[in-house]
C-alpha positions as a printed Julia matrix, in Angstrom:
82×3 Matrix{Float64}:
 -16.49  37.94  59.43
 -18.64  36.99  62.67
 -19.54  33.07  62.63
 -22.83  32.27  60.84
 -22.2   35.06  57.86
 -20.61  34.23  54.44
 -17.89  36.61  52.79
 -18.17  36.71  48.99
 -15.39  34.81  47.36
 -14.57  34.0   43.96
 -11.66  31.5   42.94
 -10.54  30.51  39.6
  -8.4   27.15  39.1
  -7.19  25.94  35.76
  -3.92  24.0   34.56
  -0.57  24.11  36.63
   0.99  26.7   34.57
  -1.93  29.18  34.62
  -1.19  32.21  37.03
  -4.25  33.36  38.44
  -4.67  36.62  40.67
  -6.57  38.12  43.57
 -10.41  38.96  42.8
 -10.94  42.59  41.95
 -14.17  43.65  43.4
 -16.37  46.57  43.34
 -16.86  48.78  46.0
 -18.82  47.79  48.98
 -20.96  50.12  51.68
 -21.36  49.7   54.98
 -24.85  47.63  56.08
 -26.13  47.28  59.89
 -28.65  44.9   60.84
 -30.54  45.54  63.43
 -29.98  43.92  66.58
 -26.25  42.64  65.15
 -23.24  44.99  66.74
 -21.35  44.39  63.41
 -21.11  46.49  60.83
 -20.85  44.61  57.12
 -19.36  45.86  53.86
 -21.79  44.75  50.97
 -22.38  44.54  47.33
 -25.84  44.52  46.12
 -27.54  44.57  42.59
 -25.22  43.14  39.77
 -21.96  43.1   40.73
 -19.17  42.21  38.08
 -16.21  40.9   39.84
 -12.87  40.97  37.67
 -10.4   37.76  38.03
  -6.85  38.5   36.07
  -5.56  35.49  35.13
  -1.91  35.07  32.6
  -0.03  31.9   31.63
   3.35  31.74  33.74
   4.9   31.0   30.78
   3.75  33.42  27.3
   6.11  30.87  25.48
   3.44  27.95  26.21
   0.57  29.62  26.28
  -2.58  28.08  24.22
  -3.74  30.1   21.26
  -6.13  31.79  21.01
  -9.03  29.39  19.36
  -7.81  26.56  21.94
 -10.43  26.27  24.94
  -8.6   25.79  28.41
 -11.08  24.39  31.04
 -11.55  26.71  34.41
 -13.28  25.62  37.53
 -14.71  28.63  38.81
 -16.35  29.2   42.27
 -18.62  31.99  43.69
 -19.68  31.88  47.37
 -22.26  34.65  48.98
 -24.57  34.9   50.86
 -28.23  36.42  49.68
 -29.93  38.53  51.91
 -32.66  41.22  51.94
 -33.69  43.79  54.12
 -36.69  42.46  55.51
């Protein structure tokens, strides 16, 4: 990614013995901007991103009425074609 441009990320953190995965995104196209020799791979309209997460230990695992706190984080960067 070239210096002043933002990658879309998501991470998920939660309690120690929470496994959490690699983000499953859509597909992205290719996206020029004029005047910029790079080439980017984007995602536009609503795009769902999937995050599998499991407990590393099904033994200990909360049921399923017990709420587990998540700190979730999505970076992008918004753009337009004007």
């Amino acid at each position: 990614m070239p210096d002043g441009f933002v990658a879309t990320e998501v991470t998920v953190t939660g309690p120690a013995d929470l496994e959490v995965d690699a983000p499953i995104f859509p597909e992205a196209h290719p996206f020029r901007v004029a005047g910029l020799p790079h080439e980017f791979q984007v995602l536009d309209g609503t795009v769902e991103v999937e995050v599998p997460i499991q407990w590393s230990q099904a033994d200990n695992a909360p049921d399923a009425a017990t709420q587990v706190p998540l700190d979730i984080t999505v970076r992008y960067q918004a753009c337009d074609e004007a």
